[in-house]
N, C-alpha and C positions, 0 to 999 in steps of 0.2 A: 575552697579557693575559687575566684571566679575567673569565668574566661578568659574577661581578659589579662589576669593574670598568667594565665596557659596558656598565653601567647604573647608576652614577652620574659626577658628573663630575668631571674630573680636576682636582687642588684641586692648586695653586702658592701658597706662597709666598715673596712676594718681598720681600727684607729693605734699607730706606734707612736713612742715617746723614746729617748735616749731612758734606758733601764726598765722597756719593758721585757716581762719576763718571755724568753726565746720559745722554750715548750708551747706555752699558750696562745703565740702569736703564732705561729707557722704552722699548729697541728692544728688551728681552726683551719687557717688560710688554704691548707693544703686540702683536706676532707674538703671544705665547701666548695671548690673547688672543682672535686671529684664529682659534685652531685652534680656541676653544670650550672653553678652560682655564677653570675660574671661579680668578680670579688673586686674592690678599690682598697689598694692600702693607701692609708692616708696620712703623713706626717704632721704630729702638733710640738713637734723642736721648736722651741721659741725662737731658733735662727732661721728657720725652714728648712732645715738640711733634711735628704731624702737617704742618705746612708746615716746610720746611729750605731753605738754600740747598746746590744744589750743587756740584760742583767746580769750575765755570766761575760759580755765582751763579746758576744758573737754579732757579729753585724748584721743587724738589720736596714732593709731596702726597701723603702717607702715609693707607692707611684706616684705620689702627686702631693703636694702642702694640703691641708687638710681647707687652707682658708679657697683653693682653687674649685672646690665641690661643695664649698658650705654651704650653698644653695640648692643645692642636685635632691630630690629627693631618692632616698634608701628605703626595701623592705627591711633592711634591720640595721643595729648600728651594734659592732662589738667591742668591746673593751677587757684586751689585755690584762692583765694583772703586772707586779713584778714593784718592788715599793717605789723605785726611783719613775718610774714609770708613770703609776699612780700619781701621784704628786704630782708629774708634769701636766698630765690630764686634769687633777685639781685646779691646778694655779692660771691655767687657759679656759678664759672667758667665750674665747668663739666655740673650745671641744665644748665646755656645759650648755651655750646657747645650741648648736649643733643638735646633742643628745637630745636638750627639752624640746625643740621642735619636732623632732622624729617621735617624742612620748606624745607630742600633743597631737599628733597628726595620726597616732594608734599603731603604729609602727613595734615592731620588737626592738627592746634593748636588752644587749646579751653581753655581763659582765662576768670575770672571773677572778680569782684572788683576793687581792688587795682591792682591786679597784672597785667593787661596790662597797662597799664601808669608806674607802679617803676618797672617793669621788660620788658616789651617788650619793652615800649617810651625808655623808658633809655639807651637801648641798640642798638637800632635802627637796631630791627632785623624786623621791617616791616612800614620802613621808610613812605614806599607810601600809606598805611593800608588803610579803613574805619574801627575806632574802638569804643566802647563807654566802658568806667569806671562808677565807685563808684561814686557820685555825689561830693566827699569830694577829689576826685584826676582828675577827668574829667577834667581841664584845664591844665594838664601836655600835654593832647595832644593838637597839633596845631590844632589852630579851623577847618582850612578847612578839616582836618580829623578826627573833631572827632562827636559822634552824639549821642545824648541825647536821645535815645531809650535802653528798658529794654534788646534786645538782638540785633548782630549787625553780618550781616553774608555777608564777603568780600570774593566774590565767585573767585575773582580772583589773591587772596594770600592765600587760604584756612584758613581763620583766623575768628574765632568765638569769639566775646567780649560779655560780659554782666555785668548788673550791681554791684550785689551785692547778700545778702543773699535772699531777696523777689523773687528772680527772678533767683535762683538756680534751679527749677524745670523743668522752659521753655529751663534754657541753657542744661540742662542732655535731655531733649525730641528732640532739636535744635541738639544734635549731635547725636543719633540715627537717625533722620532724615536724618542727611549728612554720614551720613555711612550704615547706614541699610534701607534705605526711611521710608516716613512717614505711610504706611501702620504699618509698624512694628513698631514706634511709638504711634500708634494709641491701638494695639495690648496691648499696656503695660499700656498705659493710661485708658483703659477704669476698669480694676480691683480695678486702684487705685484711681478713682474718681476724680479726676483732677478739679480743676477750670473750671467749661460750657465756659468760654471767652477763655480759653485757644483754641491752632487750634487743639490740637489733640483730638479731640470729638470719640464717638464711630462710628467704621464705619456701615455704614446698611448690612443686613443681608444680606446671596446672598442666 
């Protein structure tokens, strides 16, 4: 990380759709959050509404239309899962211009669910990827790329894939890890009790 990264702070954003899946939106937002991320939620409602339901009907609260920071740059850009969700992120031209400028500028993209297969595959904004989906979309991606593990991190397109809602917690620890290390990871995890098999255990005392 460079300095001057360590000295300003690490800016997320996090992108919702009317049916993105609740799990995966809120247990990133919250964990990054915790590490001291300043986090943006960002609405792509095609009406711009900043309250949504989501995939279960639970409301989701957006800070800002998504088209009002299209220009901001982000350390990372995340994307929800949840299929209605998904699809909404497909079918918006600014979320995919958005995402490809943050890939082309080297930035992390950190997808879960659904949404890498109906919005990344689809758009073949990381054609050569190593990525994994939802178990219900994972054959959208070509086999030889794609890989039936809970989190999947292609170190050399900066693209973070994971499964689904079980496995929301390890992708929100997986991107502090690649932006903050895993110390600081570790840091966050040990208050909040974490899964023992998860990697980010407590560290030992110095």
């Amino acid at each position: 990380m460079t300095h001057e990264a360590q000295q300003r702070p690490i800016k997320v954003a996090v992108c919702i759709a009317p049916g993105s899946e609740e799990m995966e939106a809120v247990t990133t937002i919250d964990i990054l959050i915790r590490a001291g991320f300043q986090v943006t939620i960002a609405s792509v409602a095609s009406d711009g509404a900043l309250i949504m339901p989501g995939s279960r009907g639970i409301k989701l609260v957006a800070d800002v239309a998504l088209v009002a920071i299209a220009d901001e740059p982000f350390d990372c850009v995340v994307l929800p899962g949840g299929a209605a969700g998904a699809e909404c992120f497909r079918d918006s031209p600014l979320l995919i211009e958005f995402v490809d400028q943050h890939k082309h500028d080297g930035k992390l993209i950190a997808a879960i669910c659904a949404a890498p297969a109906v919005v990344l595959e689809h758009h073949q904004l990381f054609p050569k990827a190593l990525m994994t989906a939802h178990p219900a979309f994972i054959e959208q991606i070509p086999q030889d790329r794609r890989r039936s593990k809970r989190v999947v991190y292609d170190i050399n397109h900066r693209l973070l894939t994971s499964q689904g809602p079980g496995t929301a917690q390890e992708f929100a620890f997986e991107i502090i890890n690649h932006l903050a290390g895993k110390e600081r990871a570790a840091e966050v995890a040990e208050p909040m009790v974490v899964w023992p098999n998860m990697h980010y255990t407590v560290l030992p005392r110095k």
